[in-house]
C-alpha positions in Angstrom: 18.2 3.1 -29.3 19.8 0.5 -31.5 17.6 -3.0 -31.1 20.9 -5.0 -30.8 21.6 -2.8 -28.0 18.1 -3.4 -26.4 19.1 -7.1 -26.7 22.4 -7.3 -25.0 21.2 -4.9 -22.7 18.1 -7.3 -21.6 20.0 -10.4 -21.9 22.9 -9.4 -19.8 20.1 -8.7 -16.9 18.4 -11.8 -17.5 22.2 -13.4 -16.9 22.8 -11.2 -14.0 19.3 -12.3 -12.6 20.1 -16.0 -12.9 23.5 -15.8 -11.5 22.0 -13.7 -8.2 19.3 -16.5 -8.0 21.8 -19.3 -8.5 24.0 -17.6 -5.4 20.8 -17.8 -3.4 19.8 -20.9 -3.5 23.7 -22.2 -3.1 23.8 -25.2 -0.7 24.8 -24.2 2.6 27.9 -26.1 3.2 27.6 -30.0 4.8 28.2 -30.9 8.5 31.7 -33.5 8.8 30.7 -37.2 8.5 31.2 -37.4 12.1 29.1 -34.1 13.4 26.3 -35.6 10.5 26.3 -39.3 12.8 26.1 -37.7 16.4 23.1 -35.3 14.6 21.7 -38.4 13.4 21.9 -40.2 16.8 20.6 -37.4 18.4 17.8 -37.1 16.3 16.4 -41.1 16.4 16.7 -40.6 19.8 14.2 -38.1 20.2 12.1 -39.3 16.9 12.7 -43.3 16.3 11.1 -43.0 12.8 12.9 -39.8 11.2 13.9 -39.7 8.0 16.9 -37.0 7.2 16.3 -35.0 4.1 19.2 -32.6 4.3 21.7 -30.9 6.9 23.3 -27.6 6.4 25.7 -25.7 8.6 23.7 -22.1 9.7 24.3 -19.4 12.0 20.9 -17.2 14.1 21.6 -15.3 17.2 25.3 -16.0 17.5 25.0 -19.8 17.6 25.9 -22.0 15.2 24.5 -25.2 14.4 23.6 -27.5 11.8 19.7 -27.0 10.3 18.0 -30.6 9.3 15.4 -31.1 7.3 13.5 -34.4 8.2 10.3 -36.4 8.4 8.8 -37.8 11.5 5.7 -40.1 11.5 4.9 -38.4 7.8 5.3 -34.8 9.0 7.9 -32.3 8.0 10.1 -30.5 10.0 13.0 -28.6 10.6 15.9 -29.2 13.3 18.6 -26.7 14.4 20.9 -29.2 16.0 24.6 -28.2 17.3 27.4 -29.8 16.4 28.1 -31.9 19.9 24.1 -33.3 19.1 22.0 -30.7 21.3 18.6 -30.2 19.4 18.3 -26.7 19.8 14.2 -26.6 18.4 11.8 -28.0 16.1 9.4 -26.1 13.9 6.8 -28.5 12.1 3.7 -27.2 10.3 0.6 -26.8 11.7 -3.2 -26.3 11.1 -4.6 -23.9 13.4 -7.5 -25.6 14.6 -4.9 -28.1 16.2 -3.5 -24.4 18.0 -4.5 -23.5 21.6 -7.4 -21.7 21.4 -6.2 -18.3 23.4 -2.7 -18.6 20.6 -5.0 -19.6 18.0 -7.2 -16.4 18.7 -4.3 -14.2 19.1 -2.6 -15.6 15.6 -6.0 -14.1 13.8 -6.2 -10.7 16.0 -2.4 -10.0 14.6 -2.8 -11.4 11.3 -6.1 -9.4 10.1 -5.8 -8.4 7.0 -2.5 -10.3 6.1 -2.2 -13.1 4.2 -1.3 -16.0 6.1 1.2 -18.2 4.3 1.7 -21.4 7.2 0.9 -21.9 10.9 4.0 -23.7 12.5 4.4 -25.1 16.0 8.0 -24.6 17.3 9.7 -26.3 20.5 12.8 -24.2 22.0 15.2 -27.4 23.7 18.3 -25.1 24.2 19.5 -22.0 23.5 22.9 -20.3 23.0 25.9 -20.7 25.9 26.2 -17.1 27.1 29.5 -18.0 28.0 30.8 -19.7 25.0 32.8 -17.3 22.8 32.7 -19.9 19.8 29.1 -19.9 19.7 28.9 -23.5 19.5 27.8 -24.7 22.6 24.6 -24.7 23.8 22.5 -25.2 27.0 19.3 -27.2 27.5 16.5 -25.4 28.9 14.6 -27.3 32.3 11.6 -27.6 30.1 11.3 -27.3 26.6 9.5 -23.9 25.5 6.4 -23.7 22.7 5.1 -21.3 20.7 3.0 -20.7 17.7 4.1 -19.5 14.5 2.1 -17.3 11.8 4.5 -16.7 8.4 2.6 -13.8 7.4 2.8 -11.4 4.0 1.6 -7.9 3.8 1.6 -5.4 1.0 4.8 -8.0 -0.5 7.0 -8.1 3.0 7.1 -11.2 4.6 7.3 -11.4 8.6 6.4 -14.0 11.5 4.0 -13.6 14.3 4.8 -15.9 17.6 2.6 -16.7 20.3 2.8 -18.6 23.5 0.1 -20.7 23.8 -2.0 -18.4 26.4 -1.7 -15.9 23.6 0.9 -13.6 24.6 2.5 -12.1 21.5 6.8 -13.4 21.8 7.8 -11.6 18.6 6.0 -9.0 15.6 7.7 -9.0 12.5 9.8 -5.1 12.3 7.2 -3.5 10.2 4.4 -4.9 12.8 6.1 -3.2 16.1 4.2 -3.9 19.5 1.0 -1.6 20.2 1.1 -1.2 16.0 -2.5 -0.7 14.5 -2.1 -4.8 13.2 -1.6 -5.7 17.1 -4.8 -3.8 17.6 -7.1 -4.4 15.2 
């Protein structure tokens, strides 16, 4: 093959490979001036020292809402927020000695053998509206739920192991299905 050919041939996927990348990381479109002050409201209510990083308008399990990236007391987290100011949850990183220790047990039993990538903490406040059609409203739960997060990699797929904090395992990444030989091990 002619080496002029070779190089158009590996430039063009080099160009193609940028472009794809470039799509990925796009910005996810901003919330309204207005929907960004009653997130922001909503947010120094429940955390009187965050600092916002960035808002973007996302979409998980037919509700829509507007993720936040913020600081509070130093630590970094992530908000899912709707648009009327409901905090849906929290994730913020964790170190898994601060973990209960029947979650924190569990979190290694699943894991073996994975490599662990970071140990979050993550507060359900809300969840979806079953009987909002717009899938923008959502309802605040009696008393907030916790679990324990593992982001997890094996053999190059990446998946998420949740615990509650007795140890009861709330969700296996696909390849990981309950009863699996990495939930027995």
């Amino acid at each position: 093959m002619n080496l002029k050919v070779i190089m158009y041939a590996l430039v063009g996927l080099g160009l193609a490979a940028t472009i794809h990348q470039t799509a990925l990381a796009a910005p996810k479109e901003k919330p309204s001036a207005e929907v960004e002050a009653k997130i922001t409201a909503a947010l120094n209510a429940a955390y009187p020292d965050v600092v916002i990083i960035k808002m973007g308008k996302e979409t998980e399990d037919g509700l829509s809402f507007v993720g936040v990236t913020l600081t509070s007391k130093g630590n970094k987290m992530d908000a899912d927020v709707t648009e009327d100011g409901t905090i849906v949850g929290t994730e913020e990183a964790a170190d898994i000695s601060i973990v209960p220790k029947p979650a924190a047990e569990a979190l290694k039993k699943a894991t073996k053998g994975m490599t662990t990538k970071s140990i979050e903490i993550a507060k359900t406040y809300a969840e979806a509206d079953k009987n909002d059609k717009s899938g923008t409203k959502a309802v605040k739960l009696a008393q907030p739920t916790v679990a324990y997060e593992a982001d997890v990699v094996k053999d190059g797929q990446k998946g998420e192991f949740s615990v509650s904090a007795d140890g009861t395992i709330l969700e296996s990444p696909k390849w990981a299905k309950s009863g699996s030989k990495e939930d027995k091990e």
